[in-house]
C-alpha positions as CSV (number, residue, x, y, z in Angstrom):
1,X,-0.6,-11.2,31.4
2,X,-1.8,-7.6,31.7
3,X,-4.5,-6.4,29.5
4,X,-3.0,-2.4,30.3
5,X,-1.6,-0.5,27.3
6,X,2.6,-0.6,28.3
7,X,4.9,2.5,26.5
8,X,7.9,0.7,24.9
9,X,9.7,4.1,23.8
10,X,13.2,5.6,25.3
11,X,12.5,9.3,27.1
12,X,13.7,12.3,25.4
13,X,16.1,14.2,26.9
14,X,19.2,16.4,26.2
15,X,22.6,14.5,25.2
16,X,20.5,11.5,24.8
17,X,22.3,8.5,22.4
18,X,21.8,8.9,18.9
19,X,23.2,8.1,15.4
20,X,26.4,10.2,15.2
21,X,25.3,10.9,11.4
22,X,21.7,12.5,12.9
23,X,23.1,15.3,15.4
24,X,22.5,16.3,18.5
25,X,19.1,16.4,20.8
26,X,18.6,19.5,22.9
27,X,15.7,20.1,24.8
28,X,15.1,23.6,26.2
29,X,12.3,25.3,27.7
30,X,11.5,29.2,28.4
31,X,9.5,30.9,30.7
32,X,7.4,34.2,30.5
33,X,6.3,36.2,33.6
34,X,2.1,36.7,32.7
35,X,-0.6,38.6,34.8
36,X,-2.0,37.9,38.1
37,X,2.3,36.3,38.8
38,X,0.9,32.9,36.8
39,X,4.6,31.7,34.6
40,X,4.1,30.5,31.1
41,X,6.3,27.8,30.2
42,X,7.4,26.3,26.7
43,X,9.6,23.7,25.8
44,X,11.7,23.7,22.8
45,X,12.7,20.3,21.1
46,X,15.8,21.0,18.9
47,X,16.4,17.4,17.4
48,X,16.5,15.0,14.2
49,X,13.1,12.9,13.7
50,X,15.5,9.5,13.9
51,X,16.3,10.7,17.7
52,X,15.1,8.2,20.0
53,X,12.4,5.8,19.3
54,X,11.0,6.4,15.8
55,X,9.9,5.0,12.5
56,X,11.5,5.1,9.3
57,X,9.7,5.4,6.3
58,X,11.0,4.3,2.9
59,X,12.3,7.4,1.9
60,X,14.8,7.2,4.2
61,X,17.0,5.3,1.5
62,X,15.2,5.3,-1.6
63,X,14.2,8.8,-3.1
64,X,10.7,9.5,-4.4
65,X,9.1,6.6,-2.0
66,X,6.5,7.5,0.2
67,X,7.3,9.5,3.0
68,X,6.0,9.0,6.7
69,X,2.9,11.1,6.6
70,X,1.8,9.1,3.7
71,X,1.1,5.6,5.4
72,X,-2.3,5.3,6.2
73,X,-3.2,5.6,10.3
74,X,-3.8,1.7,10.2
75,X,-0.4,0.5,9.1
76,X,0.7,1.5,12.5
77,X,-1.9,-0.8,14.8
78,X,-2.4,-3.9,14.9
79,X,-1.3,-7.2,15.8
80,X,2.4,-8.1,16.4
81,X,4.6,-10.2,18.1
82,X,7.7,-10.1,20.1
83,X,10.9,-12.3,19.4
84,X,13.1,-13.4,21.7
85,X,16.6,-13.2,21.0
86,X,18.4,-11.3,23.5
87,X,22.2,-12.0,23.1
88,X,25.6,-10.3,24.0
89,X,27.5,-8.5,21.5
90,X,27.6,-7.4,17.8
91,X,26.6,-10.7,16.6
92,X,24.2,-11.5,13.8
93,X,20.4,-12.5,14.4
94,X,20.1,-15.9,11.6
95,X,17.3,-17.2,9.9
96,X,18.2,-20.2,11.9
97,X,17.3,-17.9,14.9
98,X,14.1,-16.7,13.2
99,X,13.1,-20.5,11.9
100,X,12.6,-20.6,16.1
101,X,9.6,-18.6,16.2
102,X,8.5,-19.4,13.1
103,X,4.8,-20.1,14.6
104,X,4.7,-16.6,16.4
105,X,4.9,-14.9,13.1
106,X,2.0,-14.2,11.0
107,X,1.7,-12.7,7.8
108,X,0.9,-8.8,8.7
109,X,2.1,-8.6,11.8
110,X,4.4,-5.8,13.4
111,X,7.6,-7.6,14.9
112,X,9.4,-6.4,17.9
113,X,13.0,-7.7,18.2
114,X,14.2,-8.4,21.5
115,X,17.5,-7.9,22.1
116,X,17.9,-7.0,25.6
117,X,19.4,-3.8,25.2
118,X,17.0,-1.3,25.7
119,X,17.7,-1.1,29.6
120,X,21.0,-0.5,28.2
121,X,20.7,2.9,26.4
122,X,22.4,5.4,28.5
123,X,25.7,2.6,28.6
124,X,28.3,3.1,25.7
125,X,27.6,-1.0,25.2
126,X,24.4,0.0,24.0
127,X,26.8,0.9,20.8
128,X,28.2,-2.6,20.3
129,X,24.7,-4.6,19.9
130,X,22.9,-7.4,18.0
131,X,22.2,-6.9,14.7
132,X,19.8,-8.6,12.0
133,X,21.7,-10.3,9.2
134,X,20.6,-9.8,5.2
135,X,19.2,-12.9,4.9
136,X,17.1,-12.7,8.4
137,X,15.6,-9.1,6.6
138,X,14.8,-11.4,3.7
139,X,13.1,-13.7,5.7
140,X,10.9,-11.3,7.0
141,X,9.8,-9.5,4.0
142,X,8.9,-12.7,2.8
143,X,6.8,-13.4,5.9
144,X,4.7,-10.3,4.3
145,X,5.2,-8.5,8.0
146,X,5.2,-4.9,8.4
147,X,6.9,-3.3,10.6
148,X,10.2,-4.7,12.2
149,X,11.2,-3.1,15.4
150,X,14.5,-3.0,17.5
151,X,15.6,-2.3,20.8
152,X,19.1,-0.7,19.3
153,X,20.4,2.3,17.6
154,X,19.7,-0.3,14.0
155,X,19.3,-3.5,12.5
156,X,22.1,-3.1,10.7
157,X,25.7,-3.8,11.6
158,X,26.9,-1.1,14.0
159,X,28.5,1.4,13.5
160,X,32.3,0.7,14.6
161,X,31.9,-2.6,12.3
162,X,31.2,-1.3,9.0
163,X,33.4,-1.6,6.3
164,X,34.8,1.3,3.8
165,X,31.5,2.1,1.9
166,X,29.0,0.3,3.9
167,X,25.7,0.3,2.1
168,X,23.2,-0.5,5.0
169,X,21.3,-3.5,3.6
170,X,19.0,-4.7,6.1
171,X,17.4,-0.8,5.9
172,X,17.9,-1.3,2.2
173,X,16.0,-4.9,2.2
174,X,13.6,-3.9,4.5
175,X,12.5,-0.1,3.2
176,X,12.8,-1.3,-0.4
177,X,9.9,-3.9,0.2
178,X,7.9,-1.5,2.2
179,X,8.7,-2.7,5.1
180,X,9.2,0.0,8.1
181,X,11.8,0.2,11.0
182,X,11.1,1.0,14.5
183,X,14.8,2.0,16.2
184,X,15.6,2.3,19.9
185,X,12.7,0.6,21.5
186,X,12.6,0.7,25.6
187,X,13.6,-1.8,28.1
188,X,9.8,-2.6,28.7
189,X,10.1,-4.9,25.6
190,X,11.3,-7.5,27.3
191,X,8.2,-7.9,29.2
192,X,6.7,-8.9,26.4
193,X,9.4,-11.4,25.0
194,X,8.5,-14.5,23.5
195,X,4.6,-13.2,23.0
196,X,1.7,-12.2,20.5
197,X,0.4,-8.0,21.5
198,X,-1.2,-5.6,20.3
199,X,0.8,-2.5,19.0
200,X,0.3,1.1,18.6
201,X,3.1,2.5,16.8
202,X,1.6,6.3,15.3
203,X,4.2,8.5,13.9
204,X,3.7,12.5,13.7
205,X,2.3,13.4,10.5
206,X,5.9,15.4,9.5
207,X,5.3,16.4,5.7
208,X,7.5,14.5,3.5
209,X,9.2,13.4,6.5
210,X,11.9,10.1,6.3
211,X,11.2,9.2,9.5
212,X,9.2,10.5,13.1
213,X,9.5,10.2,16.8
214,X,7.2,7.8,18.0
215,X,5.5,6.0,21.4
216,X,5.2,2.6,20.6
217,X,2.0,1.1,22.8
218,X,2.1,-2.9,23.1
219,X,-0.4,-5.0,25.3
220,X,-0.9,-8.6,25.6
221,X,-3.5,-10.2,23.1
């Protein structure tokens, strides 16, 4: 067990996997010739705040809800745990899965799903992925957690599944019962898998923002 603080987030960079319905990321930077022949560089971020790892906030589906800068600092520390339940393929996570680690969740907690794709980002598979099932978001809003993190691109059913109309319901059961969702954490979370840490999880304070780029910080308990 390591008592260091361990960052769980993808890097930003250009061309980096996203959401088809968020855009593009580009990164740029420019440089300026200033006195004494010192080089002043900036670096431009041109992206959507769901690019890489973030956190959606309720108004991300439901209109008028709060919006990211208006969670207070402390809903984004505290304890948490990590579920194992890495798996091949866009298959459903249960509540028969979830009934497994029914001792590592506690009422508060911010839960970091382990899928084992995060070391998987930069491969189109990264596309076809786990997924949380309705009834597995219902189990944990009534767990009374948080946050509910991912190592994938959503909890819901992925894109090249969906049906006609698809009305994302795990956002939808999660969001609506103020429950926040973490989206493309790193690889790193499977150091962690199967165990209670400590997470830092602080989002930008983007006015009336539906979501921010975040580092999500987890150490052991």
């Amino acid at each position: 067990m390591s008592m260091e603080w361990i960052n769980l987030s993808q890097d930003i960079f250009t061309g980096m996997p996203h959401a088809r319905a968020h855009g593009d990321i580009n990164i740029t930077s420019k440089t300026k010739d200033i006195s004494d022949g010192f080089v002043l560089r900036t670096t431009h971020l041109d992206m959507p705040a769901h690019g890489g790892t973030h956190i959606d906030a309720a108004n991300h589906f439901f209109p008028g809800a709060k919006s990211i800068d208006q969670y207070p600092p402390s809903h984004f520390i505290g304890p948490g745990v990590v579920l194992d339940l890495r798996r091949e393929g866009a298959v459903p996570v249960t509540v028969e899965d979830l009934n497994r680690s029914l001792n590592l969740v506690k009422e508060g907690d911010i839960v970091l799903l382990c899928f084992g794709y995060g070391r998987r980002f930069t491969d189109d598979i990264y596309h076809e992925h786990p997924y949380l099932s309705v009834e597995a978001a219902e189990w944990l809003v009534a767990k009374g957690v948080r946050i509910v993190g991912v190592d994938v691109t959503t909890p819901d059913l992925p894109g090249t599944h969906r049906p006609e109309g698809f009305g994302f319901p795990v956002h939808r059961a999660l969001l609506g019962n103020g429950v926040l969702i973490i989206e493309n954490l790193g690889a790193k979370l499977e150091l962690f898998a199967g165990r209670r840490v400590e997470v830092i999880a602080m989002p930008l304070p983007i006015k009336d923002s539906d979501a921010s780029p975040i580092s999500v910080l987890v150490k052991d308990i």
